[in-house]
N, C-alpha and C positions, 0 to 999 in steps of 0.2 A: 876705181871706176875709170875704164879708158876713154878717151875723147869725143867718140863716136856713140857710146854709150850714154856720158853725159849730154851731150846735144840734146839727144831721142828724151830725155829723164825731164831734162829741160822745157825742151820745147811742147812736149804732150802734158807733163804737168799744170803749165802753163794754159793752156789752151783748155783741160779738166778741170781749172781753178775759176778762169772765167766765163766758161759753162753755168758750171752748178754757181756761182754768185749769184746767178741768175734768178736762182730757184726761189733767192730769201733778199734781195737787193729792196726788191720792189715794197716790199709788206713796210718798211719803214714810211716811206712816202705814202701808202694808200690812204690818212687821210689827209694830207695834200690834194694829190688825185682826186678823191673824191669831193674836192672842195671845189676844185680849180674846172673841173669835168664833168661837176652838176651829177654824179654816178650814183647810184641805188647801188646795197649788199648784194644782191647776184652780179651786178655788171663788176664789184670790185672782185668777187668770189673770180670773175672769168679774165679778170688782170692777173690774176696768179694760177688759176687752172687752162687756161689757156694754151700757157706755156707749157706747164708740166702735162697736161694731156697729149699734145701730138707728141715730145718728149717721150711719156711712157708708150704709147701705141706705135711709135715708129723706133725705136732702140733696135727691137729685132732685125730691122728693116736696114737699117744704116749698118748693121755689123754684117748682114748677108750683103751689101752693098759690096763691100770693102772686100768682103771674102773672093766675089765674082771679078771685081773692078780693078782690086791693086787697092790696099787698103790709103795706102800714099793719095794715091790720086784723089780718093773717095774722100779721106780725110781733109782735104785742102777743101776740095767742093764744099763740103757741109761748114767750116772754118768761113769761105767767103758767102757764104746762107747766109748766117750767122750774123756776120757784120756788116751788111747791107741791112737786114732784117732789123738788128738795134736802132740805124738811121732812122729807119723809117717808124719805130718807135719814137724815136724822139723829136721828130716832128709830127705827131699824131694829135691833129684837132680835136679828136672826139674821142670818146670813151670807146666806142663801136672800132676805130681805126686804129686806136692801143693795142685792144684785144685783138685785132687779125693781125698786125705784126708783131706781137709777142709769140702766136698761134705759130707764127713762123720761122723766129727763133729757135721755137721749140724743134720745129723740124732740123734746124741749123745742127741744134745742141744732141739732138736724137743722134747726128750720124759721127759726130766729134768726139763724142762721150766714151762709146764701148770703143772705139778705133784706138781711141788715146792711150787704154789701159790694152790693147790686144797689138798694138805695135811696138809696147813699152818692153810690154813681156817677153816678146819673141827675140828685142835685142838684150837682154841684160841673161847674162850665166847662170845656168841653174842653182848654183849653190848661193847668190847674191839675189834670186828672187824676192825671198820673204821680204827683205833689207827694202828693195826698191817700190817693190807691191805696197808696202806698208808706210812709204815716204808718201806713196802716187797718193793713195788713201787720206794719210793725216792731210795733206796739202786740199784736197776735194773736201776734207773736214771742215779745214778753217776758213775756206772758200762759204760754207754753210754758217761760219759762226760771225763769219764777219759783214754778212751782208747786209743785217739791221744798223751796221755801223756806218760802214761805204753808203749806206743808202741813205742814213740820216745826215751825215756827214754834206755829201754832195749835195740833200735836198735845202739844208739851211743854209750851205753858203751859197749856189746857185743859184741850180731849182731842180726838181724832178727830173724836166727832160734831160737832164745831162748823166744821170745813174746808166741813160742806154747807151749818151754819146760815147762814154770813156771806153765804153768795148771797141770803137771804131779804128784808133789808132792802133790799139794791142791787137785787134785782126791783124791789120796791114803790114804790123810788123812779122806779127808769124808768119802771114803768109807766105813771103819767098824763102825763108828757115824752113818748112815744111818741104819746098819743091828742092831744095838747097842741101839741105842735112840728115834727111829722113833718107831710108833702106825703100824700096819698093817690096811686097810681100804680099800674095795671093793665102786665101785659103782653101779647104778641101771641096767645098759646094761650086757648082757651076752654075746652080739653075735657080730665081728668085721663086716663092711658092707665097704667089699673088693672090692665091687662094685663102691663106693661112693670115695671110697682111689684112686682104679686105674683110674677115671674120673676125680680129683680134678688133682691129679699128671701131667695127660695127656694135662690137658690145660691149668696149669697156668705152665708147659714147652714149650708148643708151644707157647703160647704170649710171654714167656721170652727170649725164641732162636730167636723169629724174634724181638724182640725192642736189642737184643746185638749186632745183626748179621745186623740188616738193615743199618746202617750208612756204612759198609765195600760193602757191597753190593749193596746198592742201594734199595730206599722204595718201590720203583716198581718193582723188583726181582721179579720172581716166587718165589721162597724159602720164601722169606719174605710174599708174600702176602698169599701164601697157609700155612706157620707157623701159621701167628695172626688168619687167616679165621677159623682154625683148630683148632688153642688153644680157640677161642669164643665159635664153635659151640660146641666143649668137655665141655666147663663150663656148655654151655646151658645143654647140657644132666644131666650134675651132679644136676643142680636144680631141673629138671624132677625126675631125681633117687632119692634125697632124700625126693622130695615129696612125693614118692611111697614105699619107704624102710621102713620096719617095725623096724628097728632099725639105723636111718641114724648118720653117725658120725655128721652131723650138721644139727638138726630140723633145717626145715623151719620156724615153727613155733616161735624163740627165735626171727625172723624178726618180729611179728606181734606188738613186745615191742614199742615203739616209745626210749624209753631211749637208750635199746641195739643198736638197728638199728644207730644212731646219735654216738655212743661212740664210735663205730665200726667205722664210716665213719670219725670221728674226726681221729681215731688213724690210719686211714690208709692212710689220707691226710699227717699227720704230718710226717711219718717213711719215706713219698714219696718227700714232700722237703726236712728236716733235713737229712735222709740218703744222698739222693741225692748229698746235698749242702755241705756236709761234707767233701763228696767223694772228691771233689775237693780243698774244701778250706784247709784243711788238708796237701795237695800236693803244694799250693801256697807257702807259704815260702820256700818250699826247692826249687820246681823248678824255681823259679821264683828271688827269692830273697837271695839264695844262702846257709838258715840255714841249720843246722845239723839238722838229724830227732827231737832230745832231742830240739832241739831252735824250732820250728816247734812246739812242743807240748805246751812248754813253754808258747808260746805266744798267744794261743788258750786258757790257763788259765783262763782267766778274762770271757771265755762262759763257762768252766770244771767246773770251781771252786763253780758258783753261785748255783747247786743245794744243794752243802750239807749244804748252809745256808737254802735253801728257801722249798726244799722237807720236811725236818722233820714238818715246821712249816705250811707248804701246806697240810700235812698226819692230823696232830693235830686237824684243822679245818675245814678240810672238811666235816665231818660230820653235822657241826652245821651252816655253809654258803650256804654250797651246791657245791656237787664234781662236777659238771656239772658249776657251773660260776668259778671255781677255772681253769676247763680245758680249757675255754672257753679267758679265759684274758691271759692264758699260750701263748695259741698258737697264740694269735694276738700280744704279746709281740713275739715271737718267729720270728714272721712272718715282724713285724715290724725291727728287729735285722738283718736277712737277708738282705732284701731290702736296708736300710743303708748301710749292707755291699757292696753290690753290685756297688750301685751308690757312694762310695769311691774308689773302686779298679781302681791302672792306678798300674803298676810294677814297681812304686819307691815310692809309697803310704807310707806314715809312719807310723809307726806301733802305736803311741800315738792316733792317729788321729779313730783306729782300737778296740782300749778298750772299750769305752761307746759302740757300738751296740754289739759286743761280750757278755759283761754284761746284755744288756738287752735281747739276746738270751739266755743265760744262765739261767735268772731269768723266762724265759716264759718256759726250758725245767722241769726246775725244781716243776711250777706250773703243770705242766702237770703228769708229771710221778707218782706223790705222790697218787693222788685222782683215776687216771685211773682205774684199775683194782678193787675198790672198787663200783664203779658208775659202770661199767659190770656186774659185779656177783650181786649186787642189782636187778636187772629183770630178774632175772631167779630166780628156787627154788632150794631151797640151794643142792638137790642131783643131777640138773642138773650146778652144780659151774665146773664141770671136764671139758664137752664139752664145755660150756662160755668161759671158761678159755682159750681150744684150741683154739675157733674160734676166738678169743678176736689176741690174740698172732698170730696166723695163720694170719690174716689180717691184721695187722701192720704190719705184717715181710717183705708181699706178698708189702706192702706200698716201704719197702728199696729198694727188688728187682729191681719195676718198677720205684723207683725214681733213683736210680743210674746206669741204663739202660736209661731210656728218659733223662737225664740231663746230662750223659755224650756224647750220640747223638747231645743232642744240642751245646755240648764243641765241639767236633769233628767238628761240620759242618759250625761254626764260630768261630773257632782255632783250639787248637792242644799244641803239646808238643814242637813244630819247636823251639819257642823263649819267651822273655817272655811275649811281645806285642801278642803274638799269642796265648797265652794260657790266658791270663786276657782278652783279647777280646772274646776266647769262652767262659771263667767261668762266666764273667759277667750276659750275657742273661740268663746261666741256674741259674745261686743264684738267679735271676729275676723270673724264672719263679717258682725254689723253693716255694720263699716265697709266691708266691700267690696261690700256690697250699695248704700250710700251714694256709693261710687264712682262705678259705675255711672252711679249718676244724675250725679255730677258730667259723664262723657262725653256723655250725652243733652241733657245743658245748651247743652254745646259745639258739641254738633250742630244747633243752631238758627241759622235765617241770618235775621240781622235783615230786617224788608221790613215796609213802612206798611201797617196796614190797607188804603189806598185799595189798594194793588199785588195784598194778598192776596183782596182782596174789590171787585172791579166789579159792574157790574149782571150779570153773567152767570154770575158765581160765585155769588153772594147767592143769584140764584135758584136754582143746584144744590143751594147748602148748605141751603135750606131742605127740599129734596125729601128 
């Protein structure tokens, strides 16, 4: 790896790491928060969908950003979002002023995200992709696995608000590395399709206000039923729009892949139980069994720990097993881990009893993460890697939202926070139905038939898929 190479491996790494920490930092501390914040279950639901909502609704956005802008330039922008955005998270008096600078974060982390991995790509050698794709990967893994720790960690020996401060320094250091070491690099679109942004936006908010809002309310609401009615029929248009848009933030055409289509649906099953199931299990030791946030993380270890053995050596060989059965055993380990879980949990459960399916969650997040985003950007042609990348990121994110929305609906409507018989009765069903939602994806994995870019994409494909 030559100099300028590592910098770029470095520096975007970095910056993808403490993104996505983001994503699961927070869930250790929610019930601190909620303590400290006086916060009701939808306003903590919107301390963690918050984020991941503008996150997944603006991905597309921040990678056609970069494409038009200089992705360099765009990338630094969204980098100082970002850490201004955590400031003002960690000084947030109210619950109400958490959730709009997290909300903003998200936007930070939407345009950092697909940049990180589409600037990475363009500088490392073709034949050293898989290697580095699959480094980028495990490291945005353990960025995921370590966030219940980082988060407990910092909440007991500080306090809460400093999970947002410790972003603030590692911005400021990247930042001039970014203006410093990084390549400038355009991609192939010139024209933002404003169009496509405010349809995507409009309906994957209306589905998400009515799956947070419908347990308080009631499924049968008006509000609720004219939310989801509303957010479907906005999606629907957005697929019409960009089958018509002469420059759409997300061809229809990258669907026609069989590989994209199946990598997409894996990773948005997976972010939909794992977020989900997190949201909750995360919360179990403390409310439940009395730990301190940092004891809470702790013990979560034995699912944190496993990708930094299993990611490096999932990235090394996925190229030559195939990144599609490597995700594929991830996520039915993953989903297998779950389920175990679930069906031990009573609220005096012992924690010994709790390591082996931990472990073997671990070992399946870790299969999964490393190979993911090299298996995507493999069906598409390498100056369509930008949008891949968004859509890629953009539909697993949209996975957490709806998984920690439907899962904690289903906590809600068979427990609660009441007691701790009340709250392992509702988490139960939902790490249940977690994991079979993460099954799922494991099938979709499987259903992928390996084939070389060259095979999936000639000149006569290329030119379909752009249409």
């Amino acid at each position: 790896m030559n100099h300028k190479v590592a910098w770029t491996f470095a520096i975007t790494s970095a910056a993808a790491f403490m993104v996505t920490l983001d994503n699961l930092v927070v869930t250790t501390a929610i019930p601190v928060i909620r303590r400290d914040l006086h916060a009701g279950l939808a306003s903590l639901e919107w301390t963690v969908n918050a984020y991941t909502l503008t996150f997944a609704v603006l991905l597309l956005t921040g990678a056609a950003l970069g494409d038009r802008f200089g992705r360099r330039r765009v990338f630094a922008f969204g980098l100082g979002l970002f850490t201004l955005a955590s400031a003002a998270a960690a000084l947030a008096p109210s619950i109400g002023a958490l959730d709009a600078a997290r909300a903003i974060q998200g936007v930070g982390g939407a345009i950092v995200m697909p940049l990180s991995l589409t600037i990475l790509s363009a500088a490392v050698p073709a034949e050293k992709r898989g290697l580095a794709l699959g480094a980028w990967g495990g490291i945005s893994g353990l960025a995921v696995a370590f966030g219940p720790v980082v988060g407990g960690a910092v909440v007991s020996g500080i306090s809460w608000h400093w999970i947002f401060w410790l972003n603030v320094p590692v911005g400021l250091v990247l930042l001039p590395l970014v203006l410093l070491r990084l390549d400038e690099n355009h991609g192939p679109f010139a024209r933002l399709d404003f169009g496509g942004l405010a349809l995507a936006s409009g309906g994957l908010f209306g589905i998400v206000w009515g799956l947070v809002r419908g347990n308080a309310l009631g499924w049968g609401s008006p509000e609720i039923l004219a939310s989801l009615l509303a957010g479907a029929v906005v999606l629907a248009l957005f697929v019409v729009w960009e089958l018509r848009a002469t420059a759409p933030m997300l061809p229809m055409g990258f669907f026609r892949s069989r590989t994209f289509s199946l990598a997409n649906a894996a990773s948005l099953f997976m972010s939909f139980g794992m977020f989900g199931s997190i949201f909750l299990l995360a919360q179990f030791f403390q409310t439940v069994q009395g730990y301190s946030p940092l004891g809470s993380g702790l013990r979560v270890l034995p699912w944190t720990a496993m990708p930094m053995v299993v990611a490096p050596i999932a990235g090394a060989v996925s190229d030559r097993i195939g990144g599609h059965r490597l995700i594929g055993a991830g996520l039915a380990l993953q989903a297998a881990g779950l389920a175990w879980l679930a069906a031990l949990q009573t609220p005096t459960v012992s924690y010994g009893a709790l390591v082996a399916p931990f472990a073997v969650s671990g070992i399946g997040m870790g299969l999964f993460f490393a190979p993911v985003a090299n298996v995507v950007l493999s069906a598409v042609r390498p100056e369509q890697e930008g949008q891949a990348s968004g859509a890629n990121n953009a539909i697993r994110e949209l996975g957490g939202v709806l998984g920690v929305a439907v899962l904690a609906s289903v906590f809600a409507h068979y427990g609660g926070y009441r007691t701790g018989h009340t709250f392992t009765n509702g988490m139960i069903p939902a790490v249940y139905i977690g994991a079979a939602v993460v099954a799922l994806g494991s099938l979709a994995a499987f259903a992928i038939r390996r084939r070389p870019r060259a095979e999936l994409f000639g000149a006569e494909a290329a030119v379909e898929l752009a249409a």
